[in-house]
Structures are given as structure tokens and as C-alpha cells.
C-alpha positions as CSV (number, residue, x, y, z in Angstrom):
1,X,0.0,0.0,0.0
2,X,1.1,3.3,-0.3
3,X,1.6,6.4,1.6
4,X,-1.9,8.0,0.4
5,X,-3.5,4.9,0.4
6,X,-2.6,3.9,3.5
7,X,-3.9,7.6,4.8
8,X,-7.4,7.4,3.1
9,X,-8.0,4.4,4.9
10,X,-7.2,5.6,8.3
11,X,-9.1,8.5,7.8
12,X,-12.0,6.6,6.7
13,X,-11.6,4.1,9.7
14,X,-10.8,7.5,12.1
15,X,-14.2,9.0,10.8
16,X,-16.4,5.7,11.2
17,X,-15.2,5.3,15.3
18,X,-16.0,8.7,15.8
19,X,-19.7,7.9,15.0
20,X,-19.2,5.2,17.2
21,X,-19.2,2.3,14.2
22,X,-17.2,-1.1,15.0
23,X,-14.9,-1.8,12.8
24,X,-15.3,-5.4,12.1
25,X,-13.1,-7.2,9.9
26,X,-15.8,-7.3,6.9
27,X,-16.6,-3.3,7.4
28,X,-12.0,-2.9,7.8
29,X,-12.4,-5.3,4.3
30,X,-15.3,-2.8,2.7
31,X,-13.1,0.3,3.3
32,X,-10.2,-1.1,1.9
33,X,-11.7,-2.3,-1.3
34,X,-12.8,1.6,-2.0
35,X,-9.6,2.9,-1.2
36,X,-7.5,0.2,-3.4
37,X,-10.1,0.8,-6.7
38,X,-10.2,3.4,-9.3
39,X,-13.8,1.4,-10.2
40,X,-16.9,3.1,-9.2
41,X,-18.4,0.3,-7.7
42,X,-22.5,-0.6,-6.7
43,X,-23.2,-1.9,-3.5
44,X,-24.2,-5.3,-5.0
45,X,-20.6,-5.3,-7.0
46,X,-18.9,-4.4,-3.1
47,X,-21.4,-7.3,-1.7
48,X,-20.5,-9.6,-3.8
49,X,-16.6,-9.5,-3.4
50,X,-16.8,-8.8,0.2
51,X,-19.0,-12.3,0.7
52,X,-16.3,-14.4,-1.0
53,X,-13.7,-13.6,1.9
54,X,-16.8,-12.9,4.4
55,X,-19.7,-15.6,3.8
56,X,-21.9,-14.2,6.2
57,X,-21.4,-10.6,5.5
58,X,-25.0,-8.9,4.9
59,X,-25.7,-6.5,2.1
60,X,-27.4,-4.4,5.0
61,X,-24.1,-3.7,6.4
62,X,-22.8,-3.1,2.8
63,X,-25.8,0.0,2.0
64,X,-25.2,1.2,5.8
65,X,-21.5,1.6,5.7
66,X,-21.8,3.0,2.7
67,X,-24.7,5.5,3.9
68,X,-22.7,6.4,6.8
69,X,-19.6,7.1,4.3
70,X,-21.4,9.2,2.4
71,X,-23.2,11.1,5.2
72,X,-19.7,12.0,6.1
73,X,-18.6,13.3,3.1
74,X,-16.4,10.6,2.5
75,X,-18.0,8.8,-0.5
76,X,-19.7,10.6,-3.8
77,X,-22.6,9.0,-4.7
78,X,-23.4,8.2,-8.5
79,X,-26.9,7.8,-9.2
80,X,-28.8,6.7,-12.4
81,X,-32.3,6.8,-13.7
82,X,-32.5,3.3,-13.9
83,X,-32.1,2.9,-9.9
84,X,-28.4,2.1,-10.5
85,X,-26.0,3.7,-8.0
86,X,-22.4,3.6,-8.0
87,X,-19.8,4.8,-5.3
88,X,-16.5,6.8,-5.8
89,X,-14.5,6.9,-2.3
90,X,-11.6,7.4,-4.0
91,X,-11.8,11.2,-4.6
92,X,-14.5,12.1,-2.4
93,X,-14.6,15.8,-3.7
94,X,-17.0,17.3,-6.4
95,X,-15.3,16.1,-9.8
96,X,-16.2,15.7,-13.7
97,X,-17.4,11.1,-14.7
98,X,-16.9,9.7,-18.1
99,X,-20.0,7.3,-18.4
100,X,-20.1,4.8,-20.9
101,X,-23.6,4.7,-22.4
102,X,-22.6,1.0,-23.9
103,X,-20.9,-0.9,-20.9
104,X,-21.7,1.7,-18.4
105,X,-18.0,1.9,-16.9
106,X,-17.5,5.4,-14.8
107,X,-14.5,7.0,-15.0
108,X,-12.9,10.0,-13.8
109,X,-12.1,12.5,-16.0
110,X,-9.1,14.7,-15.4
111,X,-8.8,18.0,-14.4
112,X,-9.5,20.5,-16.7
113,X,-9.7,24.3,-15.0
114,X,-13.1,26.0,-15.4
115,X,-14.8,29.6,-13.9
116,X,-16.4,28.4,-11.2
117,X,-19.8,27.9,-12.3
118,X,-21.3,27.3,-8.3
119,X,-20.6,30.7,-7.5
120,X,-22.0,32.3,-10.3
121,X,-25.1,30.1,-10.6
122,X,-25.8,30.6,-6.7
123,X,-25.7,34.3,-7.7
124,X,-27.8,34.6,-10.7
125,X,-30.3,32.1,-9.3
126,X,-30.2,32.9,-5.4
127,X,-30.2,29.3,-4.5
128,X,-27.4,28.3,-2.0
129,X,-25.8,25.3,-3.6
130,X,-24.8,22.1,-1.3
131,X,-23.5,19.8,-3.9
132,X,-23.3,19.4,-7.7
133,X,-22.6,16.7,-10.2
134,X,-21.1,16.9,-14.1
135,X,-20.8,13.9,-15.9
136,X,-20.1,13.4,-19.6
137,X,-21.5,10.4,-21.7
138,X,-20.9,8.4,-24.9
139,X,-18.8,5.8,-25.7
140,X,-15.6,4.5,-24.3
141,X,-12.7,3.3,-26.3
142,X,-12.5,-0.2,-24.9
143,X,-16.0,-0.4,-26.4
144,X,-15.9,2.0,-29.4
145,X,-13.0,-0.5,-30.8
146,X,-15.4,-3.9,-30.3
147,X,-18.2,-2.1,-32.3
């Protein structure tokens, strides 16, 4: 593990015992999984890794951990139409997805520098913005080349 790694994951284990959560070996397994992926995993795709090392690990505990990570600011939560959600613990901080409309892999995009576009919506619009999301679609190259 690395340096950064190995922070993220303290931080998310500091921030789960200060709400008083256990951290049991399957939850300690959960929060290591999001900070070792680049993958913007569902909870089913988390369930079903973390029940091969942890038979009776319960998808409740999966959508609560999860719920709790993203209460805390620790997880961004990717949300689809179709009821599909996907979790990025990774970079828990407002940033641009790639979405694949065909295999519907998320990526990150990189950063590209931009006016910043909360501050002058809250001002034309008066609302007081708590969050925001930009994601890009169309087709990624893995799939554009098996087409």
C-alpha cells in the first residue's frame, strides 16, 4: 500500500469510530476495497466481493457503511435513472465522470480548470448550492473498438 493509500484508509476508519461504528473485519475489508479501486463500484458489485472472503457478511451492512460514508462526506454518490447507484470513495470531492452509455463503466475525467460555475449560478439564481454533479457520456474506447 502506499503512503496516500494507507492515509485514506485511516481516515476513513478515524471517521467511522468517531460515529461510534465497530470496525469489524468485513466493514475494515469494505473500506479497503474503495480505497485500493479506481472502479466506481455498486453496493451489490462491493457485496459480492466482500461475501467471497466474508460468507456471512449482509448486504445491510454493505448499504449502511456505505450510507454512513457518504453522510460524512467521505463517498460521492453516483446515481442513475435506472435505480443504478455507483460509489466513488476514491476522490471524495465534487469532480467531472466519463460514463459509458454502452458498458456503463465510470470513469474520472481529469482536471481540466473551469470559472467556477457554483458561485456564479448561486448568484444569478439565489439558491445556495450544497452539492453538484457533471458527468459526460458516450462511448468509451475499450467499447468504441469492439463495435
Amino acid at each position: 500500500m502506499d503512503t496516500e493509500t494507507d492515509n485514506r484508509l485511516e481516515t476513513l476508519i478515524a471517521k467511522l469510530r468517531e460515529r461510534d461504528c465497530r470496525i469489524t473485519p468485513q466493514r475494515l475489508a469494505l473500506l479497503e476495497m474503495l480505497v485500493h479501486t479506481d472502479e466506481h463500484l455498486s453496493a451489490a458489485q462491493i457485496y459480492e466481493r466482500l461475501v467471497k472472503r466474508f460468507p456471512t457478511t449482509s448486504l445491510a451492512t454493505v448499504y449502511k457503511t456505505l450510507s454512513l460514508l457518504k453522510d460524512l462526506g467521505e463517498v460521492t454518490e453516483i446515481s442513475f435513472s435506472d435505480g443504478d447507484t455507483h460509489y466513488d470513495a476514491s476522490n471524495p470531492t465534487p469532480h467531472t465522470h466519463l460514463i459509458c452509455t454502452h458498458c456503463h463503466r465510470i470513469t474520472d475525467a481529469p482536471y481540466i480548470a473551469a470559472p467556477d460555475l457554483t458561485e456564479e449560478l448561486a448568484a444569478l439564481t439565489g439558491y445556495k448550492i450544497t452539492g453538484r454533479r457533471f458527468d459526460f457520456y458516450g462511448i468509451c474506447p475499450d467499447c468504441q473498438a469492439n463495435m
